[in-house]
C-alpha positions as CSV (number, residue, x, y, z in Angstrom):
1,X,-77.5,82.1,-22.9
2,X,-79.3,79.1,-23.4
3,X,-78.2,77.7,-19.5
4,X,-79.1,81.2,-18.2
5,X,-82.8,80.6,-19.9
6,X,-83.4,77.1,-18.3
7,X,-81.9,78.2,-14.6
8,X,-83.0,82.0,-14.0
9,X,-86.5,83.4,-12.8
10,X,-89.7,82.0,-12.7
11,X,-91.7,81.6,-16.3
12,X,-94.1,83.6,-17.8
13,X,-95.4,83.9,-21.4
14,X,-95.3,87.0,-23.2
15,X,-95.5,88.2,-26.8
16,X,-94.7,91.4,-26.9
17,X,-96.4,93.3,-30.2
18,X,-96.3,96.7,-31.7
19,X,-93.5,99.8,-32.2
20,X,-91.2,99.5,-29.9
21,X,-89.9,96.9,-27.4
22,X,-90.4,99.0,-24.1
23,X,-93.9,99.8,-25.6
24,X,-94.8,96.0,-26.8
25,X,-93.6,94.8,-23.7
26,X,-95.5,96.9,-21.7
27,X,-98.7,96.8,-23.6
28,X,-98.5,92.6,-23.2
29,X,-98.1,92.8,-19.4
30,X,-100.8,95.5,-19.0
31,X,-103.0,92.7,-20.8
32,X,-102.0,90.1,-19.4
33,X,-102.7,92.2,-15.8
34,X,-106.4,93.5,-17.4
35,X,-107.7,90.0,-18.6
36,X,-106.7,88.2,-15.1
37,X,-103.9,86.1,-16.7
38,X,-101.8,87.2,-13.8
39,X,-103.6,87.4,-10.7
40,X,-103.6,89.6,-8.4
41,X,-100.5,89.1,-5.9
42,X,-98.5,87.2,-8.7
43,X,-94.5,88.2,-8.3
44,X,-93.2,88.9,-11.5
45,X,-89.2,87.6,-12.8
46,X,-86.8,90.0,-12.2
47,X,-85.9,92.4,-14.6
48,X,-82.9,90.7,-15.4
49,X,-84.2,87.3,-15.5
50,X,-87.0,88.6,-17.9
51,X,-84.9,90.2,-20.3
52,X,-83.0,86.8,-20.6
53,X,-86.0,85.1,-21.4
54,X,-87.2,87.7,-24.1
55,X,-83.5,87.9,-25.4
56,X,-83.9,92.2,-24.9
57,X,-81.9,94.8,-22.9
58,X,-82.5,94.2,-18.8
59,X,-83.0,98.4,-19.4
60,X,-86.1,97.6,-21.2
61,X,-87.7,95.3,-18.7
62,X,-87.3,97.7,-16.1
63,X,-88.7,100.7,-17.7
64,X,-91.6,98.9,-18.9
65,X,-91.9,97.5,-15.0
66,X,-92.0,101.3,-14.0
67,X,-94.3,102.4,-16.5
68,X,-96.9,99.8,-14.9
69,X,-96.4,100.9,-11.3
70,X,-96.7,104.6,-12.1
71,X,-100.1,103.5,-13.9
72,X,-100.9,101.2,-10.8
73,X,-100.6,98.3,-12.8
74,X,-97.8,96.7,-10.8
75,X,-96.3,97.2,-7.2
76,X,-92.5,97.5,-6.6
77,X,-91.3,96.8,-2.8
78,X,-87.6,96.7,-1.4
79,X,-87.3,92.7,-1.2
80,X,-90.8,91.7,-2.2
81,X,-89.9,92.4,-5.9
82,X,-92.3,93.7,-8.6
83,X,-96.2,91.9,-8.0
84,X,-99.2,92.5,-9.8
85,X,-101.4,95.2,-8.0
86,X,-104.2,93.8,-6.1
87,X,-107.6,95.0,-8.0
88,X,-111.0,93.1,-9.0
89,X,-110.9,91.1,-11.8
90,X,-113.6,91.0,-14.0
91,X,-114.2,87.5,-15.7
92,X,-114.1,87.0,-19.2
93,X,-117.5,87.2,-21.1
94,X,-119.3,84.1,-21.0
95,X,-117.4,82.3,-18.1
96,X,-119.6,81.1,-15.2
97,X,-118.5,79.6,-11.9
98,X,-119.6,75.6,-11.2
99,X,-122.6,75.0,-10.4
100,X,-122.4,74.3,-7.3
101,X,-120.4,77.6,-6.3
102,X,-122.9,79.5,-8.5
103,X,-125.6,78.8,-5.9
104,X,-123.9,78.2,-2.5
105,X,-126.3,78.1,-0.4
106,X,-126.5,79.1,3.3
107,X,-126.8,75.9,4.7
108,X,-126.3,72.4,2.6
109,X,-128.6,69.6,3.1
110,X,-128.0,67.5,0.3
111,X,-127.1,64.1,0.2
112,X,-123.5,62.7,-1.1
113,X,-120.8,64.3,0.8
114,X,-119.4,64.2,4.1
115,X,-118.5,66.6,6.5
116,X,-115.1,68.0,4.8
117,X,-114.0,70.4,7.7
118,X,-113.2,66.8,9.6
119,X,-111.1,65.3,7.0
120,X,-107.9,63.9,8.4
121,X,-105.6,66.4,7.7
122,X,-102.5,65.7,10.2
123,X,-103.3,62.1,10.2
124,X,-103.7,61.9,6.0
125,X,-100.1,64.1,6.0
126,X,-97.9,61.7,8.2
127,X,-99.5,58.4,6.5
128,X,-98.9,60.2,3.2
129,X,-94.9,61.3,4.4
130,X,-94.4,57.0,5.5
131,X,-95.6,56.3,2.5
132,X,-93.6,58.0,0.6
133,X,-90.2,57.7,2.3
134,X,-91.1,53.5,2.2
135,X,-92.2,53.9,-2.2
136,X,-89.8,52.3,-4.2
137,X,-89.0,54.2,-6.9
138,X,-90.1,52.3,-9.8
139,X,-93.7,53.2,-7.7
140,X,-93.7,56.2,-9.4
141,X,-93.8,55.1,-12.8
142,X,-96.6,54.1,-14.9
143,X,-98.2,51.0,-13.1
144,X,-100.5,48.2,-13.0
145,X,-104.0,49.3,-14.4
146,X,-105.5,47.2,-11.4
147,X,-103.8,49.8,-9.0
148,X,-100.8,49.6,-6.4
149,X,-100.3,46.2,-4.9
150,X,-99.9,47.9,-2.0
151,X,-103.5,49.4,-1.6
152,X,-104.7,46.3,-3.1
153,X,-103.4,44.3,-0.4
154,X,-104.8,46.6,2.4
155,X,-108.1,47.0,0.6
156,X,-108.4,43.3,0.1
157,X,-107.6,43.0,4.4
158,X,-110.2,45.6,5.4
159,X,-112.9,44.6,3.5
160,X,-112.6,41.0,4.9
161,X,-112.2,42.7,8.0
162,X,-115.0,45.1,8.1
163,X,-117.7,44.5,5.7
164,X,-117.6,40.4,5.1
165,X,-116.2,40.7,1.8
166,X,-114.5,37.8,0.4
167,X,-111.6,39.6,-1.4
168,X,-108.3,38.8,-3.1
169,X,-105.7,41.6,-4.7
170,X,-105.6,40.0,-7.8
171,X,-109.5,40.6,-8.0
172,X,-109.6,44.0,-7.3
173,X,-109.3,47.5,-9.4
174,X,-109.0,50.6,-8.0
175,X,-110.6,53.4,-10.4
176,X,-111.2,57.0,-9.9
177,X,-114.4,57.3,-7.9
178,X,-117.6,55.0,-8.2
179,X,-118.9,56.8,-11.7
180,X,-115.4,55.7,-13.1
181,X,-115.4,52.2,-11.8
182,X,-119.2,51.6,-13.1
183,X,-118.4,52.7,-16.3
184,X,-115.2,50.1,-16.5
185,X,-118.2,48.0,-15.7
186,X,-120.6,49.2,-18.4
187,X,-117.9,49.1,-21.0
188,X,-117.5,45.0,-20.0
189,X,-120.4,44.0,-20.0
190,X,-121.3,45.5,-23.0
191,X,-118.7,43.5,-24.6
192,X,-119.9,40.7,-23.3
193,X,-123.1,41.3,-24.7
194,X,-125.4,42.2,-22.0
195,X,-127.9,44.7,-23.2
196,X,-129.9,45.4,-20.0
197,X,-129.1,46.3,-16.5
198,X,-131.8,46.5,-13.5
199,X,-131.6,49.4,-11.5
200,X,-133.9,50.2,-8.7
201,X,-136.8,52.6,-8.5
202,X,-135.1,55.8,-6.4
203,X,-131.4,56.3,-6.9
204,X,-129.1,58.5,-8.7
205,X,-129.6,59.7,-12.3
206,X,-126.0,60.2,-12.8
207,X,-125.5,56.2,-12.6
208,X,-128.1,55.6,-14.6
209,X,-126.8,57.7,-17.1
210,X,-123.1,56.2,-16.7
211,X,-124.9,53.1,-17.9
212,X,-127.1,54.4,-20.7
213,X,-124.0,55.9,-22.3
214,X,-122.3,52.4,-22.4
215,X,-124.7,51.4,-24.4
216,X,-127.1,49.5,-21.6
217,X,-131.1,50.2,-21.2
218,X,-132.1,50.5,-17.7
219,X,-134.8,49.0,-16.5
220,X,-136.2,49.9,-12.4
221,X,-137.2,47.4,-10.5
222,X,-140.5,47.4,-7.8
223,X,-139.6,48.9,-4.7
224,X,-141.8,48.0,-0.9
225,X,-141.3,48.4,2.7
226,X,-139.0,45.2,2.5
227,X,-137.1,47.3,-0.2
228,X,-136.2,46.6,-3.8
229,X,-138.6,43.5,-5.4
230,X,-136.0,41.3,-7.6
231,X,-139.2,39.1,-8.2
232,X,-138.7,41.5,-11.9
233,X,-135.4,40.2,-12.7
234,X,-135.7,37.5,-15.3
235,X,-134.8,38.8,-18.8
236,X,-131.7,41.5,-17.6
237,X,-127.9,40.6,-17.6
238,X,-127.6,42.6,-14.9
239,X,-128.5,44.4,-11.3
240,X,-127.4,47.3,-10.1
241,X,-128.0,47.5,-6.3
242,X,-127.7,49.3,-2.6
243,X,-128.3,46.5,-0.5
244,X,-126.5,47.5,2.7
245,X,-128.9,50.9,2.9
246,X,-130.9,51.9,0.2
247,X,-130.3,55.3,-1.4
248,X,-132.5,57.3,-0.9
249,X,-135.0,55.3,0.9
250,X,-132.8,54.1,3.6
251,X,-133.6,50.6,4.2
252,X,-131.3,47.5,3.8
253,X,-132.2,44.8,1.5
254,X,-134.4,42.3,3.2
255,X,-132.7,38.7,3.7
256,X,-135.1,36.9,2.0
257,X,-134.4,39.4,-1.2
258,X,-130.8,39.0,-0.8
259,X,-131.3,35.1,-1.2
260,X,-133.4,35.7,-3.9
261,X,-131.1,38.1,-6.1
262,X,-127.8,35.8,-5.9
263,X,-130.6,32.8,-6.7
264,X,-131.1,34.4,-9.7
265,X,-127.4,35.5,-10.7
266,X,-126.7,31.8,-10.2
267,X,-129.6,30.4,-12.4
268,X,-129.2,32.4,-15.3
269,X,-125.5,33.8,-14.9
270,X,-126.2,37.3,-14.2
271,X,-123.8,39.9,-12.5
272,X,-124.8,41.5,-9.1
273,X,-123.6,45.1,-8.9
274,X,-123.2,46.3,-5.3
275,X,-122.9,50.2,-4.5
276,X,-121.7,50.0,-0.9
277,X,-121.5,53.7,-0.6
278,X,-121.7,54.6,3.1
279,X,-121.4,50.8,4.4
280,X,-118.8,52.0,7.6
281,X,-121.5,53.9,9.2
282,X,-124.1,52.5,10.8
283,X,-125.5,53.6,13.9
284,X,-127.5,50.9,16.3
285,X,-126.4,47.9,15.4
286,X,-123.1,46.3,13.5
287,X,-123.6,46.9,9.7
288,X,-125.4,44.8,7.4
289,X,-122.6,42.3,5.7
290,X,-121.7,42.6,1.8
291,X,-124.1,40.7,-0.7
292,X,-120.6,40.1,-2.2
293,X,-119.8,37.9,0.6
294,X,-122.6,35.2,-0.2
295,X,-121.4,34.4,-4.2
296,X,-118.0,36.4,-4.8
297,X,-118.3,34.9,-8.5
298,X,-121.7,36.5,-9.4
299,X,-121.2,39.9,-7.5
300,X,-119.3,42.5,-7.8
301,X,-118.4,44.6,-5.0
302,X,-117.9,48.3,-5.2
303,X,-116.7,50.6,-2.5
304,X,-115.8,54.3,-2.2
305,X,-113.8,56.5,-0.3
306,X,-115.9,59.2,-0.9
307,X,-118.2,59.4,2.1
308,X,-115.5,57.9,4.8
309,X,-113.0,60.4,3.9
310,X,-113.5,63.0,1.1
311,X,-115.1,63.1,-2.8
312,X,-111.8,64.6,-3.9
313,X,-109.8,62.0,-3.4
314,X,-111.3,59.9,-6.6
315,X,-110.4,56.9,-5.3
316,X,-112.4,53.6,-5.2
317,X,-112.0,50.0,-5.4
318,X,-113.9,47.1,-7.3
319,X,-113.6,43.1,-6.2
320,X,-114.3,41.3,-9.4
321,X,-115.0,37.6,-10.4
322,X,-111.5,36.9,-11.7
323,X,-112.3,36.7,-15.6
324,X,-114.0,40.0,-15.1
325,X,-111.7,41.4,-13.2
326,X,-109.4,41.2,-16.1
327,X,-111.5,42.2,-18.7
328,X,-112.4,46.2,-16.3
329,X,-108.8,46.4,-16.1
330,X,-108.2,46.0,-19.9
331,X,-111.3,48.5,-20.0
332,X,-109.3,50.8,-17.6
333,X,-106.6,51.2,-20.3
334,X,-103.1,49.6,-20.6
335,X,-101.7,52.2,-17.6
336,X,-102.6,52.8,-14.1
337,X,-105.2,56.3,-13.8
338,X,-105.6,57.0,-10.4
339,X,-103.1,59.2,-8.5
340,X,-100.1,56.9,-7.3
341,X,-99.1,59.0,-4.5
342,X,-102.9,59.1,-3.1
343,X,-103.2,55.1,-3.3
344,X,-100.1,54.7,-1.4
345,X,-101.1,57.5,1.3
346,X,-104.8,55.2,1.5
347,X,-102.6,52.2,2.0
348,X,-101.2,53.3,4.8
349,X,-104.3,55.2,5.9
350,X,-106.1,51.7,5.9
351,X,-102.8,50.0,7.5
352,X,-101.2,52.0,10.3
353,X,-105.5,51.8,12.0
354,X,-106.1,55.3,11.1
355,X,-108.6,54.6,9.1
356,X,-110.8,52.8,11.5
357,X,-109.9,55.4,14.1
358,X,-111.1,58.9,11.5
359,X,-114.2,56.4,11.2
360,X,-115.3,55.4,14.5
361,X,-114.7,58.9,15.7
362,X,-116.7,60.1,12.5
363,X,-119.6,57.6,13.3
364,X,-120.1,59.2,16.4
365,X,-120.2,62.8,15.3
366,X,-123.0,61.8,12.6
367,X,-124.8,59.8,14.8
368,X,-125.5,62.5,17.1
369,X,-126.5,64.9,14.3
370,X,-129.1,61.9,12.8
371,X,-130.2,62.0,17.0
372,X,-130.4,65.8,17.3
373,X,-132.2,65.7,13.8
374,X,-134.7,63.1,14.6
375,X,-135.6,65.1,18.1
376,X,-135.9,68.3,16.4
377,X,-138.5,67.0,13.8
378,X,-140.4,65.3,16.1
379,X,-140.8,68.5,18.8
380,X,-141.0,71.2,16.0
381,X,-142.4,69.2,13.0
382,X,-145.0,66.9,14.2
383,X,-146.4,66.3,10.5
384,X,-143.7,65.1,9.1
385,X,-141.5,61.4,9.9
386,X,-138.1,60.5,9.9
387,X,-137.5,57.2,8.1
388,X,-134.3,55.0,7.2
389,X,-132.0,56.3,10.5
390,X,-130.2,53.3,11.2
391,X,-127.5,53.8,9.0
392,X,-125.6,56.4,6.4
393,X,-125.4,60.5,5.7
394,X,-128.5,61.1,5.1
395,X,-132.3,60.6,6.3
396,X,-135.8,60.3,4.5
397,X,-138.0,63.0,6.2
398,X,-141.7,61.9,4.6
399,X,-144.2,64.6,4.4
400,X,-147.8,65.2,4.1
401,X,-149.2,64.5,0.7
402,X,-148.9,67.0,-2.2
403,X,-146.6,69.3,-0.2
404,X,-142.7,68.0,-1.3
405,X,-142.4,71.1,-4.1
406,X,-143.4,73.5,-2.1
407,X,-141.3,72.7,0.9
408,X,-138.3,72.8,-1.6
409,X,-139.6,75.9,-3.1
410,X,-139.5,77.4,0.9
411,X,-136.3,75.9,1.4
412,X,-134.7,77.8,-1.2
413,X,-135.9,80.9,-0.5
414,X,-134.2,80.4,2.9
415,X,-131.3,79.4,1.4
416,X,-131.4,76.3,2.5
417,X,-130.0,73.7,0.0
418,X,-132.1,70.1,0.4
419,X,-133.6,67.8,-2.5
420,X,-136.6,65.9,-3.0
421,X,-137.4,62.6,-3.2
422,X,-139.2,63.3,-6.6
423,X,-135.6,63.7,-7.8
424,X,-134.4,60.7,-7.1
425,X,-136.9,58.6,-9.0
426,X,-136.3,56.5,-12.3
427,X,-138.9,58.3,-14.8
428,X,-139.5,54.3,-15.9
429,X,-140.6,53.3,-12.4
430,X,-144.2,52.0,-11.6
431,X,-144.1,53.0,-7.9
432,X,-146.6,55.7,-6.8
433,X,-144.9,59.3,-6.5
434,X,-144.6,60.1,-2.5
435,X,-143.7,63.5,-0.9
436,X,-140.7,63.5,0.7
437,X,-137.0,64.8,1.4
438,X,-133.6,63.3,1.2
439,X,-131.8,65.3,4.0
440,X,-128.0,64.8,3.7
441,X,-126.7,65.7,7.5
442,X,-123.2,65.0,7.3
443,X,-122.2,67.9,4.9
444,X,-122.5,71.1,7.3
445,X,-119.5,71.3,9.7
446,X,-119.9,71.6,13.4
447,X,-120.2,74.9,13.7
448,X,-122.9,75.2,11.1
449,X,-125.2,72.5,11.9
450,X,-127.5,73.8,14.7
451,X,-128.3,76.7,12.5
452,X,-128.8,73.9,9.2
453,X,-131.6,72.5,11.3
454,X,-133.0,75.7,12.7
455,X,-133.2,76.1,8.9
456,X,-134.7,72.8,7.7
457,X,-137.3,72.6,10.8
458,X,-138.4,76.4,10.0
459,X,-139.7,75.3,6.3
460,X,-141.8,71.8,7.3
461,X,-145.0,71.1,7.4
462,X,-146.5,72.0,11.0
């Protein structure tokens, strides 16, 4: 019996209760059917194969299974085998859907996520079936907290390669998305003893946050036409910073600034935090190099695979200065935490050229949605100006004073999803309030972007 249990069927989980096995047993799948613990379409074991998991007559099982049909519980078809009937469920009291799903909106101009109908499917599939077949098999045990040598060693190549970054294996850590990796970070350099981090005026709150809860303040730094002012720097351990293309204002880092903020790592041994979030794309020129590439020892490099390829893959990469390099993959935990299987696919993703192929061909589908954007504003929009297009997802689309809330207000009831600047701001920063939005372009697929901007140009100003 006990080989019959461990070989037969597939498993499901019942208790049944009450007078009477046929009666228990049916009253158990009948609630497990009613509360949506089997879903709709679900095949059920076979009579037999259920009544040797329950250790009861195969008799009973079957009667109980026709008891449910007759009620309409359950479906029985000549080699499909008993399923749960297809009906609505209704959700359990209380239970809500994500946030995000809650309030899908029409069309979705917010910033922070690519396009995900032009992910890489067939491409992602044959690098992920190489890399498998060449995975040794110790691979798939628990690894090195730093990540997979191989997508070290291809991570280290690229990033020579393609954004100037001076990068050795040894010095990098792959960690689950950029939240994860800056909280390795926080945890560190709290150790160390740091207390305070710069951040700068407009960026995400959700970073901010990752670094309050590791025990840092956060302090914002002055922010101008040539970008964030370091001239505020003296007295912080650290700087968190988007130098290639500020988010959400959309500028780069002037030179002189980028001097000035490795000056001041050097002088006072302070650690330069780089967010190179969207660094591949850039439109009209070749990108603006890493700020890692001028002082690898006082800045740390961090890069994402979140805009070039997908958010769901949680995977990106830090280049550390080699003594704190060891001391985020001690914070990371004793074990490797990102999916194995995923960092060897990225590996040879990054290897094989597919990589730079999926992003030149992306480059050129975003760049034409930034050029059909900035035309459409300026023909139907007149009063309102499209800053920071030379590189990225997403625009700043200024607008007449005192008018932001309201345009968000319109948006929504269109059901257009965009955000305002106002959002982005640090509530510490000293920089006057201006009306604005952040318009992500890069998250509506093709066929949905013409009617995205139909949608966005109907609620502006003028």
């Amino acid at each position: 019996m006990a080989e019959q249990w461990a070989t037969l069927g597939v498993d499901l989980h019942l208790e049944p209760a009450g007078p009477g096995l046929r009666r228990g047993l049916t009253d158990a799948l009948r609630e497990a059917v009613r509360s949506g613990r089997l879903a709709p379409g679900t095949r059920l074991p076979s009579s037999r194969s259920l009544a040797a998991d329950l250790g009861i007559a195969r008799n009973t099982v079957a009667d109980a299974y026709a008891d449910l049909v007759a009620e309409g519980w359950l479906t029985a078809r000549q080699g499909s085998g008993t399923r749960v009937a297809q009906r609505t469920v209704v959700p359990p009291a209380g239970s809500a859907p994500h946030p995000r799903e809650r309030t899908r909106p029409a069309y979705d101009l917010r910033p922070g996520s690519p396009d995900l109908a032009s992910f890489p499917r067939a491409e992602w599939l044959k690098a992920a079936r190489r890399a498998l077949d060449a995975a040794p098999y110790h691979a798939l045990d628990y690894g090195d907290p730093r990540g997979r040598p191989e997508l070290r060693t291809a991570l280290a190549g690229y990033l020579a390669r393609a954004r100037g970054v001076r990068a050795d294996p040894e010095r990098i850590v792959v960690c689950g998305g950029f939240a994860h990796g800056l909280r390795l970070l926080g945890t560190a350099l709290r150790a160390r003893g740091a207390r305070t981090v710069a951040v700068e005026s407009y960026g995400l709150d959700v970073h901010w946050r990752v670094l309050t809860g590791s025990g840092l303040r956060t302090v914002p730094l002055p922010f101008d036409r040539r970008g964030t002012d370091p001239g505020a720097l003296p007295g912080t351990d650290a700087v968190l910073l988007t130098p290639a293309h500020q988010f959400p204002m959309g500028v780069p880092l002037h030179r002189d600034r980028r001097a000035a903020v490795v000056d001041w790592a050097r002088r006072t041994g302070g650690l330069v935090l780089e967010d190179d979030y969207d660094g591949e794309f850039r439109y009209d020129r070749q990108p603006v190099g890493a700020l890692q590439g001028l002082d690898p020892d006082r800045v740390v490099y961090l890069g994402t695979a979140s805009k070039s390829l997908a958010p769901g893959l949680r995977l990106a990469w830090m280049v550390l200065p080699p003594d704190l390099a060891e001391e985020a993959a001690a914070a990371k935990g004793g074990v490797d935490t990102c999916g194995v299987l995923d960092q060897l696919t990225l590996a040879e993703f990054l290897t094989s050229g597919a990589y730079d192929r999926h992003v030149r061909a992306t480059r050129l589908r975003y760049r034409r949605r930034r050029d059909a954007l900035v035309t459409a504003v300026a023909a139907r929009a007149p009063e309102a100006r499209v800053t920071g297009i030379a590189a990225g997802l997403h625009v700043l689309l200024r607008l007449p004073p005192g008018t932001e809330q309201s345009v968000v207000q319109a948006a929504h009831w269109r059901g257009l999803a965009v955000h305002g600047l106002a959002r982005y701001r640090h509530a510490d920063a000293a920089a006057e309030p201006a009306d604005a939005l952040v318009v992500g372009y890069g998250t509506p697929p093709d066929h949905a972007w013409s009617g995205a901007l139909d949608a966005l140009c109907a609620v502006l100003p003028g």
